[in-house]
N, C-alpha and C positions, 0 to 999 in steps of 0.2 A: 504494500500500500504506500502510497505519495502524499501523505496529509499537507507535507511541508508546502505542499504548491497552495493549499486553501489558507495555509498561515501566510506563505509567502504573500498573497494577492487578495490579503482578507480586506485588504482599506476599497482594492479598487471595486471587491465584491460589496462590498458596504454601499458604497454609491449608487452601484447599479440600485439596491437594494431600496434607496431612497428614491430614485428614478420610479421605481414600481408602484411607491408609497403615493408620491404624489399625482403620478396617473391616474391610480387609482382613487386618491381621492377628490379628485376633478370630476371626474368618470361617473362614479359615484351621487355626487353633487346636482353635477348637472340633470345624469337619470334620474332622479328621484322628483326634481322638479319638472320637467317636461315629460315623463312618464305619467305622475300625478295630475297635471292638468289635462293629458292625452285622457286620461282613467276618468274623472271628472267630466269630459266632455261625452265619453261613449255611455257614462251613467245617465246623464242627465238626457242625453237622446238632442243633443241640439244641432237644429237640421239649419244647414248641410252640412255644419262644423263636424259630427260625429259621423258621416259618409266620409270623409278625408281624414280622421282619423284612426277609422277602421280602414281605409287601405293604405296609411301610413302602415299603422302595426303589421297587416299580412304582406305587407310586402318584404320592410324589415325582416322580419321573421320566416323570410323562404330565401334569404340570403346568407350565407358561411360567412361567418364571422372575421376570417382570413381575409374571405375574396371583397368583401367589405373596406378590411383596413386596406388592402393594396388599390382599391379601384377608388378611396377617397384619397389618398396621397397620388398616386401617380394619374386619378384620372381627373378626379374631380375638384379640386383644388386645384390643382393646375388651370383645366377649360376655367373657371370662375375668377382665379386671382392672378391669371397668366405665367406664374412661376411657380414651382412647386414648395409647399410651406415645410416648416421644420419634421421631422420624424413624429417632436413628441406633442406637437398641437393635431396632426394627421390623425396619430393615434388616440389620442382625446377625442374630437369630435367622433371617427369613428364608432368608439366604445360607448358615448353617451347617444348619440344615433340607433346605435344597435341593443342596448341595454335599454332605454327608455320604450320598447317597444314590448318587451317583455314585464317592467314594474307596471306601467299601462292596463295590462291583463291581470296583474295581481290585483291593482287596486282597483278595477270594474268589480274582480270580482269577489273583494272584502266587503265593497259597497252593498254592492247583489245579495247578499248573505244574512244582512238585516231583517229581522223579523217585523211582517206588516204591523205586529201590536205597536212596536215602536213608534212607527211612523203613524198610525192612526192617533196616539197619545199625540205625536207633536203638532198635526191637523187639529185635532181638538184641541188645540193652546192657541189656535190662532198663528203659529210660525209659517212664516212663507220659505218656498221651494229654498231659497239657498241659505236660509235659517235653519232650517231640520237637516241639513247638507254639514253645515258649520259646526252646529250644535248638538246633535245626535249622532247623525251618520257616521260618517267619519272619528267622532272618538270612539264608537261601537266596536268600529270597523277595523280601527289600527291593530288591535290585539291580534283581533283573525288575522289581517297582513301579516303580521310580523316576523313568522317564520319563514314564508315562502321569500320575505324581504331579503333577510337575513341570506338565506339560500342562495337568490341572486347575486346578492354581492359578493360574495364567497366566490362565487363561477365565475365574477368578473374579475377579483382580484387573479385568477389563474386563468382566465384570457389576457390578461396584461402582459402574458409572456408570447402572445401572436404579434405584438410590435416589434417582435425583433427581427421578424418579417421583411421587413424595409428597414431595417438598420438600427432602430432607438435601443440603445445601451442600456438598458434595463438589469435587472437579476440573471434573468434566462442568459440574454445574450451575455454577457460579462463572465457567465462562466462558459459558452460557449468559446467565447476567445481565449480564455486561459487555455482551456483544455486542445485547442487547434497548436496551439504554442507550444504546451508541453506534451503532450500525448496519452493524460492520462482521465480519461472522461469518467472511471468511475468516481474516483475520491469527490471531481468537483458535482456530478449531477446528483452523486448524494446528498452533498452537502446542499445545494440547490433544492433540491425536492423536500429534504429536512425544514430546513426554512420555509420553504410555502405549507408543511405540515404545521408549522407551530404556529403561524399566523393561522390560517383558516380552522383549524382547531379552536385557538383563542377566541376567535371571532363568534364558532357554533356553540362555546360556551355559552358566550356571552348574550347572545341570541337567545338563548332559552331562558335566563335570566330575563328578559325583555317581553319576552313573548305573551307575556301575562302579565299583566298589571291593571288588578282587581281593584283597587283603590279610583283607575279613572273610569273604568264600566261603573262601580257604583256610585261614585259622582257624577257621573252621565245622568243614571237612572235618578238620583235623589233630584236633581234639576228639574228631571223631566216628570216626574208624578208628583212633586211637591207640592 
């Protein structure tokens, strides 16, 4: 075994590491907001907005995630801004193009999930449509999300190693260049895959921790029957 090469090259693995970090939490960011509003639009049924949102997501969503990042840096970036933009914005929008199409689905269908008593309770209070939205729905709703959220993000933090696709120096790649250098691919892809263990682990912890929080479903409920 070769460890010394993951000592030797642990500062420039580190970087990479941070490259990952902040991708992903761009990535992240970004789907979460334009997923959520996509979700909010297919819920609420608003015509024509929710016909273009639904073939935003199906189309998203019958595209490889690969053929994605390489056809927004090299195709479409380019035709729009006449020059092709850095690695790691390509790979960002990308990821939050292709990620928001899938949180979108989660959150229609945490929406969907709500039980009619609820929503006849907020009808009978007098709440209009994006009151019972605000105010019920959606805190009802987050708990239900929050696993499948969680889930996603997890998948995305381990698509952030298809930027290395077109070059961005991330985790993935940075141990791919040690190992083309030195010739010794197991030491660094374990160490590599180690690492994306310990994060996404972390992460599915911490996700179940979250997933449930009893405290805002009965603060919902006490608002809403009060």
């Amino acid at each position: 075994m070769h460890w010394e090469d993951i000592f030797n090259n642990f500062g420039f693995l580190m970087r990479g590491l941070a490259v990952t970090f902040q991708l992903a939490a761009v990535s992240v960011a970004g789907s979460l907001i334009i997923g959520t509003v996509l979700g909010i639009i297919r819920y609420l049924r608003i015509f024509p907005l929710s016909l273009v949102a639904a073939g935003y997501i199906e189309s998203v969503r019958s595209i490889p995630l690969i053929l994605f990042i390489v056809f927004i840096h090299f195709g479409f970036l380019p035709f729009i801004l006449g020059s092709e933009s850095s690695f790691f914005v390509s790979s960002g929008i990308a990821l939050v193009v292709f990620t928001s199409a899938y949180v979108a689905e989660i959150v229609r269908g945490g929406l969907n999930s709500i039980e009619k008593g609820h929503l006849d309770a907020a009808i009978s209070l007098g709440l209009t449509r994006f009151q019972r939205l605000a105010y019920v729905i959606l805190p009802l709703a987050l708990g239900r999300m929050m696993p499948a959220l969680v889930s996603q993000f997890i998948a995305l933090i381990k698509d952030t190693s298809l930027a290395s696709t077109i070059g961005l120096i991330e985790l993935t790649r940075s141990g791919e260049i040690i190992y083309e250098r030195t010739y010794h691919e197991l030491e660094v892809l374990l160490f590599i895959a180690f690492i994306y263990f310990v994060i996404c682990f972390s992460l599915s912890k911490l996700g179940k921790k979250l997933e449930t929080k009893p405290y805002m479903v009965s603060e919902t409920k006490e608002r809403l029957y009060a």
